[in-house]
Biopython code that builds the backbone (N, CA, C, O; Angstrom):
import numpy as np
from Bio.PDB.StructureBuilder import StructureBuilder

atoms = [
    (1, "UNK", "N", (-6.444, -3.222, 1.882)),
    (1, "UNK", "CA", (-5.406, -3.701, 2.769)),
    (1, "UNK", "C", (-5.722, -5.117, 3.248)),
    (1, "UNK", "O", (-4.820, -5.949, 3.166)),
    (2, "UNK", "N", (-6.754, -5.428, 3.675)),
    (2, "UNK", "CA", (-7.350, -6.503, 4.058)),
    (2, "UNK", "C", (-7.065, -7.702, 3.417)),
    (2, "UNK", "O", (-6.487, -8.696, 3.857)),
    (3, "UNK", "N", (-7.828, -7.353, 1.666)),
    (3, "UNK", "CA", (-7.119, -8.251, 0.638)),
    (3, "UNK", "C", (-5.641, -8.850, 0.946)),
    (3, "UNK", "O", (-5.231, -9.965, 1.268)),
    (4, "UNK", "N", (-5.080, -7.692, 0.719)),
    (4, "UNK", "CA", (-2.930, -7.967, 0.602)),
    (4, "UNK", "C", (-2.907, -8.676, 2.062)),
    (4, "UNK", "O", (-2.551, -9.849, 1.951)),
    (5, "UNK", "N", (-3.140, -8.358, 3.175)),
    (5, "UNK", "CA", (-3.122, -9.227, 3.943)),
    (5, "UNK", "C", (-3.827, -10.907, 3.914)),
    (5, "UNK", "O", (-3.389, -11.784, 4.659)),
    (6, "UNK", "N", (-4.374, -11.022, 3.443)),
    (6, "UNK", "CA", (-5.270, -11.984, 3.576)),
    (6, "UNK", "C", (-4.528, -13.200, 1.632)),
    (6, "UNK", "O", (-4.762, -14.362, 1.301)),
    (7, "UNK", "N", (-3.982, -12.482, 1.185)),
    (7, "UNK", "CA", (-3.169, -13.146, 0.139)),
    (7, "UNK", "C", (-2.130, -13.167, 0.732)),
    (7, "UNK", "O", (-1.714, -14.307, 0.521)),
    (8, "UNK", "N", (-1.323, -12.595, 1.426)),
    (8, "UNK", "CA", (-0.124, -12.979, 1.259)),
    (8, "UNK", "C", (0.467, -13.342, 2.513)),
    (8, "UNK", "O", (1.671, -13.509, 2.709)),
    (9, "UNK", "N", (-0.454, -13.452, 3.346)),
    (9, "UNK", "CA", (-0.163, -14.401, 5.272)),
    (9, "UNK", "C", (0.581, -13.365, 5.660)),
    (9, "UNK", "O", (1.421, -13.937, 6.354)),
    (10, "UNK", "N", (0.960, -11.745, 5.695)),
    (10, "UNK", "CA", (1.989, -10.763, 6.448)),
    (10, "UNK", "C", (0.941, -10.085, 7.060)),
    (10, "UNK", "O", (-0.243, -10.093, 6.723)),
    (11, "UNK", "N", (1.496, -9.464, 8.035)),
    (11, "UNK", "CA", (0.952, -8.456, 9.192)),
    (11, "UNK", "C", (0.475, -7.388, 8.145)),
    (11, "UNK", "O", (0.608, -7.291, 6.925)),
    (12, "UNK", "N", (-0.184, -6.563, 9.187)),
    (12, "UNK", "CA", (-0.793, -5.732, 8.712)),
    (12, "UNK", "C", (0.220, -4.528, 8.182)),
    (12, "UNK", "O", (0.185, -3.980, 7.080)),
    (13, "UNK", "N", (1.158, -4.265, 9.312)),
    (13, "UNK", "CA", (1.887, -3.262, 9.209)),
    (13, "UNK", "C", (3.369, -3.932, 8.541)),
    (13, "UNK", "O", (4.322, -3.166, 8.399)),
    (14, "UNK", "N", (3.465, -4.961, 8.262)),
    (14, "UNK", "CA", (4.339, -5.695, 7.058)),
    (14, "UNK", "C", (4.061, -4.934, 5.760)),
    (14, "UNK", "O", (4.894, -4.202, 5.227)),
    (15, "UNK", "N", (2.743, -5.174, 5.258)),
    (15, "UNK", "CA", (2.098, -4.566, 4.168)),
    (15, "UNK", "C", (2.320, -3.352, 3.997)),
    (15, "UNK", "O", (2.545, -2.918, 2.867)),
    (16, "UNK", "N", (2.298, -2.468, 5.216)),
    (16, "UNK", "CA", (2.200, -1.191, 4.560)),
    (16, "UNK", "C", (3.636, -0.587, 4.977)),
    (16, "UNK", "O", (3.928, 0.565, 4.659)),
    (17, "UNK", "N", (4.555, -1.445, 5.732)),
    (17, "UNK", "CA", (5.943, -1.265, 5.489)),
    (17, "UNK", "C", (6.220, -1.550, 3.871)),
    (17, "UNK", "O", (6.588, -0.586, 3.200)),
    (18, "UNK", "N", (6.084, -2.619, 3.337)),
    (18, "UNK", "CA", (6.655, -2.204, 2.129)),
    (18, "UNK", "C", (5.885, -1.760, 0.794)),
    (18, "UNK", "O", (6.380, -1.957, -0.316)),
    (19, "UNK", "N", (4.350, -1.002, 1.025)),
    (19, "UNK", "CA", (4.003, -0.420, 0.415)),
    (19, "UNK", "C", (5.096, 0.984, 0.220)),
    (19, "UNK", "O", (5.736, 1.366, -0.760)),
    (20, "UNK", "N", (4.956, 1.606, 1.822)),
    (20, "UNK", "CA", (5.637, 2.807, 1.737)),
    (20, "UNK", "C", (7.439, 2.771, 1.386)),
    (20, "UNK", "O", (8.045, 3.820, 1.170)),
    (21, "UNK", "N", (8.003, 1.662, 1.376)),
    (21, "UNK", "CA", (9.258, 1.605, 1.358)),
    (21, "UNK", "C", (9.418, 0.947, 0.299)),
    (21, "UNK", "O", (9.381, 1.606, -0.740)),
    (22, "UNK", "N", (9.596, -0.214, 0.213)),
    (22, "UNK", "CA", (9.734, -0.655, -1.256)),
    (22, "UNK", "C", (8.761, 0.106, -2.719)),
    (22, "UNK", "O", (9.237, 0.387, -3.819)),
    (23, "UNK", "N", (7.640, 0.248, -2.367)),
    (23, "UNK", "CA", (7.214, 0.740, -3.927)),
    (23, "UNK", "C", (7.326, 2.234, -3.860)),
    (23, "UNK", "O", (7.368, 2.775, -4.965)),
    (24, "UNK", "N", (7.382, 2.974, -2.880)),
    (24, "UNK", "CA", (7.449, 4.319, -2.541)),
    (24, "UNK", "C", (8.475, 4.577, -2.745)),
    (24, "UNK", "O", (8.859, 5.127, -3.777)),
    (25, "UNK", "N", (9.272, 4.193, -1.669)),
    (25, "UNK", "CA", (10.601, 4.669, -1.440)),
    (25, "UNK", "C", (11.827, 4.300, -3.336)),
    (25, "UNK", "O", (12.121, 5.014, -4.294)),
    (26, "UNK", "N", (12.081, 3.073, -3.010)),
    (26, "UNK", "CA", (12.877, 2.566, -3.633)),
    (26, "UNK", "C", (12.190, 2.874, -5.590)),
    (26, "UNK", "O", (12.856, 3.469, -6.438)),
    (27, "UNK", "N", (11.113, 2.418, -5.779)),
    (27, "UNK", "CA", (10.518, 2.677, -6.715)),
    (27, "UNK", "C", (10.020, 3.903, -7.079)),
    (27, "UNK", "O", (9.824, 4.054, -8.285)),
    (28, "UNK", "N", (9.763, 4.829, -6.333)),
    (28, "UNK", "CA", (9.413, 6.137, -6.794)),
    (28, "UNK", "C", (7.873, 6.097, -6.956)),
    (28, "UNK", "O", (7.324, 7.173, -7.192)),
    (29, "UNK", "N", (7.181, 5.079, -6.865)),
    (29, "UNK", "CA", (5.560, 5.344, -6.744)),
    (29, "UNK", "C", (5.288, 6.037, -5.973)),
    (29, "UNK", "O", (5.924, 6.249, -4.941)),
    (30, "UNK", "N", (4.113, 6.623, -6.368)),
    (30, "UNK", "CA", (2.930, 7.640, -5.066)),
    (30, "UNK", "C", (1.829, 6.693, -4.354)),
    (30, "UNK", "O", (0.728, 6.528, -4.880)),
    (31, "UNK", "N", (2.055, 6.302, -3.575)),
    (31, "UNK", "CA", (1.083, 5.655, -2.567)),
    (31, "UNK", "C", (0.602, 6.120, -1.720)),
    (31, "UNK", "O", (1.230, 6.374, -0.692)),
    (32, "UNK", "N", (-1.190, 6.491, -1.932)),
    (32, "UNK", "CA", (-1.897, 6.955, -1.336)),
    (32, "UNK", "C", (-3.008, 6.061, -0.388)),
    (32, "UNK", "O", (-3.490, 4.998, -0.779)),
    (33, "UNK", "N", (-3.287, 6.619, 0.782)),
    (33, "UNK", "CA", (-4.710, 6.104, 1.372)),
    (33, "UNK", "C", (-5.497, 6.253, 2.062)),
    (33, "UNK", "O", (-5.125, 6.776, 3.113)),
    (34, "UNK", "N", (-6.799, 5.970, 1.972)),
    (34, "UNK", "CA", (-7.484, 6.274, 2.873)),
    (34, "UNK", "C", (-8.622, 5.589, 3.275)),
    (34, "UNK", "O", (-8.772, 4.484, 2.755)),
    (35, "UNK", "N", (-9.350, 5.911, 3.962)),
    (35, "UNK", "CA", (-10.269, 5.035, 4.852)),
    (35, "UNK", "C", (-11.771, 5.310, 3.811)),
    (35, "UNK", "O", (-12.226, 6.379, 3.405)),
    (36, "UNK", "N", (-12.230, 4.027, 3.618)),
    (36, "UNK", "CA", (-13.690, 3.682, 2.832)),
    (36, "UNK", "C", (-14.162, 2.954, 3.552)),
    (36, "UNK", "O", (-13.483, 2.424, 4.432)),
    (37, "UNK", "N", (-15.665, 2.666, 3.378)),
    (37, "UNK", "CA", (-16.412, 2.156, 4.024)),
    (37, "UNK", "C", (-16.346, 0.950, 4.541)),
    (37, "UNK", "O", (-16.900, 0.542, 5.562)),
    (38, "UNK", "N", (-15.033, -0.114, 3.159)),
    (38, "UNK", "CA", (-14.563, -1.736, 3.419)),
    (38, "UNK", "C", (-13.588, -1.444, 4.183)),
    (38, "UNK", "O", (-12.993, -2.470, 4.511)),
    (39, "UNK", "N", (-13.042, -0.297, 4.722)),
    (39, "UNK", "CA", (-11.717, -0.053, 5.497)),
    (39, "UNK", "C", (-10.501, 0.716, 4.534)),
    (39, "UNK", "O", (-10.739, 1.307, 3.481)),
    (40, "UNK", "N", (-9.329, 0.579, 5.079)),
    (40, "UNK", "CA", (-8.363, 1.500, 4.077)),
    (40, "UNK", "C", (-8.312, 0.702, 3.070)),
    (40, "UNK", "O", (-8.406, -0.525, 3.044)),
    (41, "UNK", "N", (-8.130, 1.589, 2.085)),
    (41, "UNK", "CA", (-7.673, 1.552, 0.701)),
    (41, "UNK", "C", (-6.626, 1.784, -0.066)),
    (41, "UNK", "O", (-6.899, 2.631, -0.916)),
    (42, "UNK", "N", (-5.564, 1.399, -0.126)),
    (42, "UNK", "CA", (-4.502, 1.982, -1.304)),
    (42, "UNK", "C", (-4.427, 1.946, -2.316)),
    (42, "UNK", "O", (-4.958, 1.132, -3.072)),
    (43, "UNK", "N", (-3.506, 3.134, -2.661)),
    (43, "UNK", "CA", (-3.723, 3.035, -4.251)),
    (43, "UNK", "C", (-2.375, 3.586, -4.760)),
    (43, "UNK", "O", (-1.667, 4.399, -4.166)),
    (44, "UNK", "N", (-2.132, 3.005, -5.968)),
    (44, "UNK", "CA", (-0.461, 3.203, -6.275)),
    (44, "UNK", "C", (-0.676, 3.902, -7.437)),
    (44, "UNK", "O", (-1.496, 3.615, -8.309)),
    (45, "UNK", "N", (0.130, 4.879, -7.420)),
    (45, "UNK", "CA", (0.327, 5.832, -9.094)),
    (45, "UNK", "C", (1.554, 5.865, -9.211)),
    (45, "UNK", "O", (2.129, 5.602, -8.155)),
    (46, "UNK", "N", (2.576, 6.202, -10.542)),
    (46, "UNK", "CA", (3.649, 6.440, -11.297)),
    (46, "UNK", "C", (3.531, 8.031, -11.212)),
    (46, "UNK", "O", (2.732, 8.630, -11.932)),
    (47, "UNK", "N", (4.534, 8.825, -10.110)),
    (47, "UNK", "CA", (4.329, 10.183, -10.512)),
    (47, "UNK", "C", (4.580, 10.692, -11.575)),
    (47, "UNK", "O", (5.129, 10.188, -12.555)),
    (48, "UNK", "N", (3.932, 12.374, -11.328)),
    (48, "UNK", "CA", (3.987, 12.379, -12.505)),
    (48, "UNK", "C", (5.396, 13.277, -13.163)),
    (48, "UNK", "O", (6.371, 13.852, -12.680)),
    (49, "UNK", "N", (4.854, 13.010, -14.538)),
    (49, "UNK", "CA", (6.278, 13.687, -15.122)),
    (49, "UNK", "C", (6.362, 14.822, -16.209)),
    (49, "UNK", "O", (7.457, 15.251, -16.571)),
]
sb = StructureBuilder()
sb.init_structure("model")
sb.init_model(0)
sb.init_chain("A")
sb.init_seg("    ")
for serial, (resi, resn, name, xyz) in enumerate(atoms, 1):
    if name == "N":
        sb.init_residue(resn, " ", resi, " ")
    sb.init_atom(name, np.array(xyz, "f"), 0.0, 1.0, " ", f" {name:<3s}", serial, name[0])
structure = sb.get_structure()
């Protein structure tokens, strides 16, 4: 998360607004996450079929 923030100058919760909405929502990806030792982590999959 840190990364995507830190590339692309948006809030934190910018990011994970359109993680969950644009690639989730609209796209149908599975976006998962959770907390590691560098902090959260996401991760995007193509469900499955």
């Amino acid at each position: 998360m840190e990364e995507i923030v830190a590339a692309t100058g948006w809030q934190a919760h910018s990011v994970r607004g359109a993680m969950s909405g644009a690639l989730g929502k609209k796209l149908g990806l599975v976006v998962t996450s959770k907390k590691e030792g560098r902090g959260r982590v996401s991760r995007i999959d193509q469900p499955a079929r």
